[in-house]
C-alpha positions in Angstrom: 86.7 179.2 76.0 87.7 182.6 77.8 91.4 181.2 78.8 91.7 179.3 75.1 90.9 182.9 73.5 93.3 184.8 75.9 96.5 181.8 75.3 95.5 182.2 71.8 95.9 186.4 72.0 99.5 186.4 73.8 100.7 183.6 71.6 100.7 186.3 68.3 104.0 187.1 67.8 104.0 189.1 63.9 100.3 189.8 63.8 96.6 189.7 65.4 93.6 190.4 63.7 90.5 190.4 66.0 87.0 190.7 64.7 84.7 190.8 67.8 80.7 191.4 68.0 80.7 193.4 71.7 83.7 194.4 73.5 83.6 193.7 76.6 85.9 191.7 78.1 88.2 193.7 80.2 91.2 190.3 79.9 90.8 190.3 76.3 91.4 194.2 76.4 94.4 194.1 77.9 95.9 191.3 76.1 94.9 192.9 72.7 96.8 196.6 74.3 99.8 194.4 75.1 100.4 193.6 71.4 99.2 197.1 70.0 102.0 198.6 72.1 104.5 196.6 70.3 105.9 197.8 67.4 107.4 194.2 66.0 102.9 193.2 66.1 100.5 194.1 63.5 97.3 194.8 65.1 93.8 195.0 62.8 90.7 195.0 65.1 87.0 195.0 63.6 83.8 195.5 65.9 80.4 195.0 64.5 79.1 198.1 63.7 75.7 198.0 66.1 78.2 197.4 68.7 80.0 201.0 68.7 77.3 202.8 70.4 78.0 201.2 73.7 79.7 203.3 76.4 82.5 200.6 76.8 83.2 200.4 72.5 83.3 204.7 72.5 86.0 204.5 74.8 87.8 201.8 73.7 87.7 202.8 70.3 89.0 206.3 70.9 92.1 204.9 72.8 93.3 201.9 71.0 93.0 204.9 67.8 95.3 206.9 69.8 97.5 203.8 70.3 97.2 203.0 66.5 98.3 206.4 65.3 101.2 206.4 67.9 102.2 202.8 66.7 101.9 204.0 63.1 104.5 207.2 63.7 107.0 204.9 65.5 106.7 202.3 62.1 107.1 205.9 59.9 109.8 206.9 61.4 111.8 203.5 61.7 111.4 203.2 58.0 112.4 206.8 57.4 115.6 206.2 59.2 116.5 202.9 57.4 116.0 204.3 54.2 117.8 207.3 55.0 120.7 204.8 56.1 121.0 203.5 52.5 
């Protein structure tokens, strides 16, 4: 099950949206990074709420928000600059 879920994660080419219940699989992680550093892949990831208390969910949630808001500027400003080209 572990290698279908990580062929399944690099096979997203337009979007993946995760919805997990613990996050702990370190593979998985760095699968799902590899597509929220793109800025051609939508990326929605849901946790189950009595899941974020964990040491492992606080950090990860903290980065991949970082990596979110940094993926979010880069789609900002690409559509600022094609609208300003018209």
């Amino acid at each position: 099950m572990h290698e279908a879920l990580k062929a399944l994660l690099a096979s997203a080419t337009k979007s993946l949206v995760v919805s997990m219940y613990g996050y702990d699989d370190d593979e998985l992680d760095q699968a799902i990074r590899g597509k929220l550093g793109s800025d051609k892949i939508f990326v929605q990831l849901s946790l189950d709420k009595s899941q974020s208390a964990g040491a492992h969910e606080k950090a990860d949630s903290g980065e991949m928000a970082e990596q979110r808001d940094r993926q979010q500027h880069r789609h900002r400003a690409k559509r600022a600059r094609r609208d300003h080209a018209q």
